[in-house]
C-alpha positions in Angstrom: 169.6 87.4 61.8 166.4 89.7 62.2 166.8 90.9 59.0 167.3 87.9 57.1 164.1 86.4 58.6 162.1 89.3 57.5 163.3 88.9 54.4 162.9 85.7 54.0 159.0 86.2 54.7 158.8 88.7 52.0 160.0 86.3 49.7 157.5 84.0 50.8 155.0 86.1 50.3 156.2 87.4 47.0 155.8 83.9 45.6 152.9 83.0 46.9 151.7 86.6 45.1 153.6 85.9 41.9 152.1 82.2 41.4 149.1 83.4 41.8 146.1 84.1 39.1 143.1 86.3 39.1 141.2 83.5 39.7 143.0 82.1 43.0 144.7 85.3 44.6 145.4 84.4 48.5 143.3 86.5 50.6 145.2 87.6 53.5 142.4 89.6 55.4 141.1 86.0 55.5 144.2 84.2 57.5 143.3 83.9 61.4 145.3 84.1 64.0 148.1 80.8 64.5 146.3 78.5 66.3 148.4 75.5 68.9 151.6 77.5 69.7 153.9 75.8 71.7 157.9 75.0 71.8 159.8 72.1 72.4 162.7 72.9 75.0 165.3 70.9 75.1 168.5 71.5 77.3 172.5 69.8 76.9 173.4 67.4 79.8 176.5 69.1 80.4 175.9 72.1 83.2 176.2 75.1 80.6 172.1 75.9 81.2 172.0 75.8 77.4 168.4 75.2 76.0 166.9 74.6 72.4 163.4 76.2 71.3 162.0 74.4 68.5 158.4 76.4 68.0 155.5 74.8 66.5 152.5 76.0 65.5 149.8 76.4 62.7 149.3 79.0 60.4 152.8 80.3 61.0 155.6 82.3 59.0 157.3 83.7 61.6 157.8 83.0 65.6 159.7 85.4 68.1 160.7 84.2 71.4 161.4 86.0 74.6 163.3 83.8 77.2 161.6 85.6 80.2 165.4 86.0 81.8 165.8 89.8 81.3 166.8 89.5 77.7 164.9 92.2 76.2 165.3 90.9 72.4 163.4 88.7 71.4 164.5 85.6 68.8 163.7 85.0 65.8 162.9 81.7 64.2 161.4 80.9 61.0 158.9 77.5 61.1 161.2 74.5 61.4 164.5 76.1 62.7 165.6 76.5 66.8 167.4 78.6 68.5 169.5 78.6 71.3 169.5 80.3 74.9 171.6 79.6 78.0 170.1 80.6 81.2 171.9 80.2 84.7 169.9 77.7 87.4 166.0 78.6 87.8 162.7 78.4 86.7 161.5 81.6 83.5 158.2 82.0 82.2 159.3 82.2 77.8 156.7 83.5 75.7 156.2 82.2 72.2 155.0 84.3 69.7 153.2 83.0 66.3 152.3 85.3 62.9 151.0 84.5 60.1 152.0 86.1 56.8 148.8 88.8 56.8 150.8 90.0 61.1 148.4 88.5 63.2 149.6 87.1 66.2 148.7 84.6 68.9 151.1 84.4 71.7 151.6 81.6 74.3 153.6 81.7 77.7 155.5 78.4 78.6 157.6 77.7 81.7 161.1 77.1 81.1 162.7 75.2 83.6 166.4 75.1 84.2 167.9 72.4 87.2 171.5 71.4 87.6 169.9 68.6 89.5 169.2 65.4 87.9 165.1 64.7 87.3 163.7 63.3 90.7 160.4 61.2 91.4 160.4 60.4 87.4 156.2 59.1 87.0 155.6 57.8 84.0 152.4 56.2 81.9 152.6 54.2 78.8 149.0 53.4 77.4 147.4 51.9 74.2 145.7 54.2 72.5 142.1 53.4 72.9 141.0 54.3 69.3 143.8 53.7 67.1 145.6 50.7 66.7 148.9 50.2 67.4 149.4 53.7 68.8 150.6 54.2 72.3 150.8 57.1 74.0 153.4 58.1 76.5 153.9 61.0 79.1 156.4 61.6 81.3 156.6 64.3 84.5 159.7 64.4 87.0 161.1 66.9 89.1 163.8 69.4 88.1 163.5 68.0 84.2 162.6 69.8 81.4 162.2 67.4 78.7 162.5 63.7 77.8 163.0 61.3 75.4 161.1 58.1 74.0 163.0 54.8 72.6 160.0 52.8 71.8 162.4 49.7 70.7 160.9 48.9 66.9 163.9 47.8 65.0 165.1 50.1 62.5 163.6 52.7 64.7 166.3 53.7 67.1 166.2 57.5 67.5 163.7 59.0 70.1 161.2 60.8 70.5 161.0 63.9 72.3 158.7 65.9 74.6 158.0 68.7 77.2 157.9 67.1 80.8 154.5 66.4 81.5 153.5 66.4 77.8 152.3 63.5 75.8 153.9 61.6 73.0 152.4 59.6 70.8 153.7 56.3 68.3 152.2 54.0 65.8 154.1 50.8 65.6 153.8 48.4 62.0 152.9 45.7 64.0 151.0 44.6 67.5 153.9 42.6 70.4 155.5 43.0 73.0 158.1 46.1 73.2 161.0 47.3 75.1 159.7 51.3 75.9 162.5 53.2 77.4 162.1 57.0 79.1 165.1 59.1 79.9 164.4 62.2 81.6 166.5 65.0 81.4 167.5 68.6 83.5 170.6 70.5 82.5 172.8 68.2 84.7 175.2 65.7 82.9 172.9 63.0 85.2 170.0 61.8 83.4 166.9 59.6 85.2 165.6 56.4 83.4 162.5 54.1 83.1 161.8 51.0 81.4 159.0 48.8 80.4 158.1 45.5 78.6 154.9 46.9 76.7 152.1 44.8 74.9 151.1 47.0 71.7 147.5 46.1 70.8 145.5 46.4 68.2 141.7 48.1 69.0 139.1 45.9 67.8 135.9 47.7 69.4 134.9 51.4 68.5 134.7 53.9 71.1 132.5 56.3 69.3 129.2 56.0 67.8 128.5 56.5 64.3 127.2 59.2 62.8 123.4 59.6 63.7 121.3 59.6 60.5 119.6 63.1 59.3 116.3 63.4 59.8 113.7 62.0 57.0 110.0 61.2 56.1 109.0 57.8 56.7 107.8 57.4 53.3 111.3 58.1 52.1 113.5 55.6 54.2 113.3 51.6 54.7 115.3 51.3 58.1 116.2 47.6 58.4 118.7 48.0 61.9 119.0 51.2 63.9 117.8 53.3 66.1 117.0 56.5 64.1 114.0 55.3 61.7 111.2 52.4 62.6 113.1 49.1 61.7 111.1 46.6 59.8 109.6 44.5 62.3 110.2 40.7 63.2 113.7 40.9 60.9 116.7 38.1 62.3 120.2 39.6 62.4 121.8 36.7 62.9 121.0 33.3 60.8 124.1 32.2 60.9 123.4 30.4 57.5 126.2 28.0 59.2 129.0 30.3 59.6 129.5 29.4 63.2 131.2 26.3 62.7 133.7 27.9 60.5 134.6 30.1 63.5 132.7 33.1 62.7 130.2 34.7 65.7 127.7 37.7 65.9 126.8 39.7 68.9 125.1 42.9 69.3 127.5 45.2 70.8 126.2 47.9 73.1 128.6 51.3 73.6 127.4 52.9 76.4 123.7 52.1 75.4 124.1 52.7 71.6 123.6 49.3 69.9 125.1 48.4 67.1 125.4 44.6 65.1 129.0 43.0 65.8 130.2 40.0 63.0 133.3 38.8 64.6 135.6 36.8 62.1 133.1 37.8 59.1 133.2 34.6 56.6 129.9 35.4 55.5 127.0 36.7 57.7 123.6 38.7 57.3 120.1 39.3 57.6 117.0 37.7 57.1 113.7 39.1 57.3 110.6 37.8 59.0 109.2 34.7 57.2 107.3 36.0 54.4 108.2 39.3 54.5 109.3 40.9 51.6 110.4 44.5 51.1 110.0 46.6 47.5 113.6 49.0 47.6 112.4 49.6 43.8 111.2 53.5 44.9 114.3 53.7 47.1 118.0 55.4 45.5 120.6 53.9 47.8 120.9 51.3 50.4 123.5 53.0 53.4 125.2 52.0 56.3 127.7 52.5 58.5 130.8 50.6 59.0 133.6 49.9 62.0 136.2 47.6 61.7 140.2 47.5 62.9 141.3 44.4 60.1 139.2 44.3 57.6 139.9 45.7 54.4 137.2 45.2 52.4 132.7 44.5 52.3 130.9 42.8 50.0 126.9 43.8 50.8 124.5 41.8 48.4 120.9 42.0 48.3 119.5 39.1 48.3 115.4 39.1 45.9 112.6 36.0 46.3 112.7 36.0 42.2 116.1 36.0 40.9 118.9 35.4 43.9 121.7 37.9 45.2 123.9 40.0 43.6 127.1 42.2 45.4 128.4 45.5 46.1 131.8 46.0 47.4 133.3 49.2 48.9 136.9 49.5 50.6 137.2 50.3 54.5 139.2 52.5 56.7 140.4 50.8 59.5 139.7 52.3 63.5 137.2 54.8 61.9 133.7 54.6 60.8 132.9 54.2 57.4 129.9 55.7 55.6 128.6 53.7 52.7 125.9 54.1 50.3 125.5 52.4 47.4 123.1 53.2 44.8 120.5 50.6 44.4 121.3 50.4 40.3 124.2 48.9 41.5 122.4 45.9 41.7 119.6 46.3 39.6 122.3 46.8 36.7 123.3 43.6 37.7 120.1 42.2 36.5 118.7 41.7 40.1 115.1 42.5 41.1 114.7 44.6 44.1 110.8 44.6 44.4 111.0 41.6 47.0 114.4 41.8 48.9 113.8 39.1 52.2 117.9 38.9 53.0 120.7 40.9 53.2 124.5 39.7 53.0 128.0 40.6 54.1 131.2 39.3 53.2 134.7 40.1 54.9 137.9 40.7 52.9 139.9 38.8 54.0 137.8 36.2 54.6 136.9 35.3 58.4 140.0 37.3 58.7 138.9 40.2 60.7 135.7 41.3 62.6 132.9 44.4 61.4 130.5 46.8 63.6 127.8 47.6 61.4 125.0 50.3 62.3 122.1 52.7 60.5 121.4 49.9 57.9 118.6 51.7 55.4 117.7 52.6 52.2 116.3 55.6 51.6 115.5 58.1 48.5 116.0 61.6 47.9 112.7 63.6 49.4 110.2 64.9 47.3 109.2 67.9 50.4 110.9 68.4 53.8 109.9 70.1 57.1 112.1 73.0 56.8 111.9 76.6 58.0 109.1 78.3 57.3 106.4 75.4 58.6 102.7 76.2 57.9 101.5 72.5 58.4 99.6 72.9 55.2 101.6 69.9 53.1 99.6 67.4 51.6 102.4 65.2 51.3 104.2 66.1 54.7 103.5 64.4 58.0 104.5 66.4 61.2 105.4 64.0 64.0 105.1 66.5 67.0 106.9 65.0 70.3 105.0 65.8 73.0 106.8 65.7 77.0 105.9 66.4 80.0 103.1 65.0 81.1 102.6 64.9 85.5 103.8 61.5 85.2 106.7 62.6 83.0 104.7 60.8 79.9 104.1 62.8 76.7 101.4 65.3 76.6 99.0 65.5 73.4 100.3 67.3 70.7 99.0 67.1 66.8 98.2 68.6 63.4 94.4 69.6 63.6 92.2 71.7 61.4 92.4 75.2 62.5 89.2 75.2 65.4 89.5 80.0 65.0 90.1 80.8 61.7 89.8 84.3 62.6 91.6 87.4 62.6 95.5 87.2 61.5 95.5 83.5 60.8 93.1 81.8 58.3 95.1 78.6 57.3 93.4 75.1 57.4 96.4 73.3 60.1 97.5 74.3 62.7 99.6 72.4 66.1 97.6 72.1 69.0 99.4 71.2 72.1 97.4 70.2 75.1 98.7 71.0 78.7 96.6 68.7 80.9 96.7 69.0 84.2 99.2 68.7 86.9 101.5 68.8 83.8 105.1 69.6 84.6 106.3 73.5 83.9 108.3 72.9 81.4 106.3 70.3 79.5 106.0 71.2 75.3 106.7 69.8 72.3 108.9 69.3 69.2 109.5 68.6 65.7 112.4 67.7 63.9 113.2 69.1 60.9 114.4 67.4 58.0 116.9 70.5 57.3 119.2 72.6 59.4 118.0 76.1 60.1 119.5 78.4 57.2 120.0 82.0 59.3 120.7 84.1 55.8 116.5 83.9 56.3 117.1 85.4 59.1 117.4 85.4 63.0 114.0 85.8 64.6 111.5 83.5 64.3 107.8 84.7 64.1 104.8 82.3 65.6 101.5 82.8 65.3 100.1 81.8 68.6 96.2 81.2 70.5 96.4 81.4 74.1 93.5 81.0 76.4 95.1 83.6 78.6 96.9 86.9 78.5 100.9 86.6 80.6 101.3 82.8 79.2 105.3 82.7 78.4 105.8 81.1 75.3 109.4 79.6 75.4 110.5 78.9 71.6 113.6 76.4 71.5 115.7 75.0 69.0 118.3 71.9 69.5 120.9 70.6 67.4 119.5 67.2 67.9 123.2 65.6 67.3 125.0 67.4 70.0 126.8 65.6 73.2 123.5 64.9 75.9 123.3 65.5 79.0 122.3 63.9 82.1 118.8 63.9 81.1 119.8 62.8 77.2 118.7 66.0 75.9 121.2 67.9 73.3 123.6 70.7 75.1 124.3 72.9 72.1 120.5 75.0 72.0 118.8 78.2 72.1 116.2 79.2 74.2 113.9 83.2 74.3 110.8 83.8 75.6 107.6 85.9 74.4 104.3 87.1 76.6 100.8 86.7 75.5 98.9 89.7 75.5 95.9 89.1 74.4 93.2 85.5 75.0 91.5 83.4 72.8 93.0 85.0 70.0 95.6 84.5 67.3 98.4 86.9 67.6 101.8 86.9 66.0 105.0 86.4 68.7 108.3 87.2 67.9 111.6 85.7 69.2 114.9 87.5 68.6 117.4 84.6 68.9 120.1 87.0 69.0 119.2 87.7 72.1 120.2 84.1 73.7 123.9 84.5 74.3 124.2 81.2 73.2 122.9 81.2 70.2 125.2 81.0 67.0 124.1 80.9 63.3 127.2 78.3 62.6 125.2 75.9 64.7 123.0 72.9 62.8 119.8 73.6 65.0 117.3 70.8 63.2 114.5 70.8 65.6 111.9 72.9 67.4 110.4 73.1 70.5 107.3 75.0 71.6 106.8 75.3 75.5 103.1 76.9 76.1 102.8 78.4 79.3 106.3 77.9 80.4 106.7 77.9 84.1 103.4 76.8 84.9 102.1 73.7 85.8 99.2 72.3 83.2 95.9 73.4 84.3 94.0 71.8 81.4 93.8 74.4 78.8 95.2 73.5 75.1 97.3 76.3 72.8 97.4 75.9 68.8 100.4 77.4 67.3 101.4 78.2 63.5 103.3 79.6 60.8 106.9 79.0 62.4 108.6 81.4 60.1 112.4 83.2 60.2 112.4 87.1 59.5 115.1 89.5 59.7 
């Protein structure tokens, strides 16, 4: 048996070789390790101790499995086979072994347990999946068992599905009802142990994640009409109506865990109408975008509605229980002859109609930007604005930070901008600054960061800090993935260059999207009144 699974292998790996070109030759030095080994055990109800591995993994050509009874030898099981072991009465620690076609290995250690006791104190929880609809998700745990089965009771369904006891399985019916979920639980006695449940199967008609937050952008390149990444046009009604609500259709705005986001339930028609009299001109703009939730619709129609010459649609196809992206271009519409210099309304339309309900959120348009604040930032643009956020203040306001003309153009730094961040006083320790950056930091540049920096003081620790401003918050809403090092001022009233080895941070890591910066003058210290200018944020190696 060993030998024919090595062989087989080789042939794999001969063809995948032989079908190759120049062009597309697999690189094996590449592969990683297998990643999510695991086995499905499964044992005969008939008091022989006889138990099936069925390994799975990723990644995998080949598994070997050692029972963990004394059996020295280990099996071996190409993907998609089992094998067979019987074990007398007790509890063995198997270890599963994945590798891939290039002999690395990732190894996993799974407990094995073998009763001649039917499964006692069988526990089990049947849930609707909270993000997909129609999916429900089972799991199972009961003394002495090793595995059991699900009969989740769709006709023309009737084999089960199996898991480890205490794993989870997971189904996707065709259709929301009521269904007849039945759990047997199984040891390696001939006695099995049995649960059973009348189950509602729902369908999920709310998100439970946000959408993706928009990148960062100059305001001269985005109109934001709902959201909370840009400045939304002011006075603008979400909900008109235009006389929908009669025909059963609602709106709310629908708030997920403080995220808001606009909510058109049974969508006939519904949209948004701007201020009276206000007009907006999306002719310098390339797309409108927006991003989309829904669990039954199949379909938008978005139409842009002008003063001069009426509305014209757009539609795009959803994905149901996931967010959708859309942009459309605006020639969309202005190919349909429509004038987009005085947009005042915005429409949607539901396929099928008033048949389902729609989250919408980020509704902009935007263009492609003519400069960004990216790495390296000299604050010299003339087209550029740099909207330093200061924090920090002794009543936890923001402190005064801004782009000024350089007050010392002296010595190493004779540029005409420069950041000056004010630390008044009674300011906290760890009050500062930042600036988002319209880019992610590109770390082929390299991974220090050099600051030219006036203190009025030798010993002030500068702390430089970068966030990737999309990252899970915290308690205090601030991003958890960053990097933080420190630098020492040695000389006063002076410009002098700082340098900040971000390699240094053990958790810094270049495959990390850090878009913003953060400058912390005189960390550690409470704000006395004294102000530090900063410039020429650049990367060096």
């Amino acid at each position: 048996m060993k030998k024919i699974i090595y062989i087989t292998s080789l042939i794999v790996a001969a063809i995948l070789f032989s079908c190759s070109t120049e062009n597309d030759l697999v690189d094996l030095d590449a592969l990683g390790a297998p990643t999510n080994i695991s086995a499905l055990t499964t044992v005969t109800q008939d008091n022989t101790g006889k138990v099936t591995f069925l390994p799975k993994g990723e990644g995998v050509t080949l598994y070997e499995i050692y029972f963990g009874d004394g059996t020295t030898a280990p099996a071996y099981v190409n993907p998609g086979e089992t094998v067979d072991h019987v074990y007398r009465e007790g509890i063995y620690n198997a270890k599963i072994v994945g590798t891939t076609l290039n002999g690395k290995k990732t190894e996993v250690t799974q407990q094995v347990v073998v009763s001649f006791k039917a499964p006692q104190n069988l526990v089990v929880s049947i849930e609707n999946d909270l993000q997909v609809s129609k999916k429900v998700n089972v799991t199972a745990t009961a003394d002495y068992a090793l595995f059991y089965d699900v009969y989740f009771g769709e006709a023309g369904k009737p084999d089960p599905v199996s898991a480890n006891n205490g794993d989870a399985v997971s189904y996707t019916y065709q259709n929301p009802g009521v269904y007849t979920i039945r759990v047997v639980s199984k040891s390696a006695a001939i006695q099995t142990t049995e649960f059973t449940q009348e189950f509602t199967v729902t369908v999920v008609n709310k998100p439970f994640t946000s959408a993706p937050t928009p990148p960062n952008r100059q305001a001269a390149d985005v109109i934001s009409i709902y959201g909370s990444k840009y400045t939304n046009v002011a006075g603008t009604n979400y909900f008109p109506d235009w006389g929908q609500g009669s025909q059963g259709s609602s709106w709310t705005e629908f708030d997920l865990n403080g995220d808001k986001m606009l909510n058109y339930i049974k969508l006939s028609y519904q949209g948004i109408a701007l201020a009276d009299g206000t007009t907006i001109d999306v002719s310098g703009m390339e797309f409108i975008h927006m991003d989309v939730w829904t669990a039954d619709l199949q379909k938008i129609e978005t139409s842009l509605i002008s003063k001069t010459n009426g509305e014209k649609p757009v539609v795009r196809d959803l994905t149901a229980n996931q967010w959708t992206s859309i942009d459309i271009p605006i020639s969309a519409f202005t190919s349909q002859g429509l004038t987009v210099a005085d947009i005042f309304q915005l429409k949607f339309v539901g396929t099928p109609w008033a048949g389902g309900s729609v989250f919408i959120d980020n509704i902009y348009f935007y263009k492609t930007p003519s400069a960004l604040i990216e790495m390296p930032i000299d604050f010299e643009s003339t087209t550029l604005t740099y909207p330093w956020a200061g924090f920090g203040a002794a009543d936890f306001g923001a402190i005064p930070a801004s782009v000024i003309i350089n007050p010392d153009k002296s010595g190493n730094n004779l540029s005409n901008k420069v950041v000056k961040i004010e630390k008044p006083s009674g300011a906290q320790v760890w009050a500062g600054a930042s600036l988002n950056l319209d880019t992610k930091v590109d770390f082929t540049k390299g991974t220090k960061v050099k600051v030219n920096v006036w203190s009025p003081k030798v010993g002030a620790k500068i702390l430089f800090k970068m966030e990737v401003s999309t990252s899970p918050k915290d308690g205090n809403g601030n991003p958890t993935v960053f990097v933080e090092v420190e630098a020492t001022t040695t000389v006063a009233n002076s410009w002098q260059v700082l340098t900040f080895d971000l390699t240094t941070a053990a958790a810094f890591n270049t495959v990390n999207a850090y878009d913003r910066v953060i400058l912390f003058p005189d960390f550690g210290v409470n704000g006395t009144g004294t102000t530090y200018y900063f410039d020429d944020i650049k990367q060096s190696n």
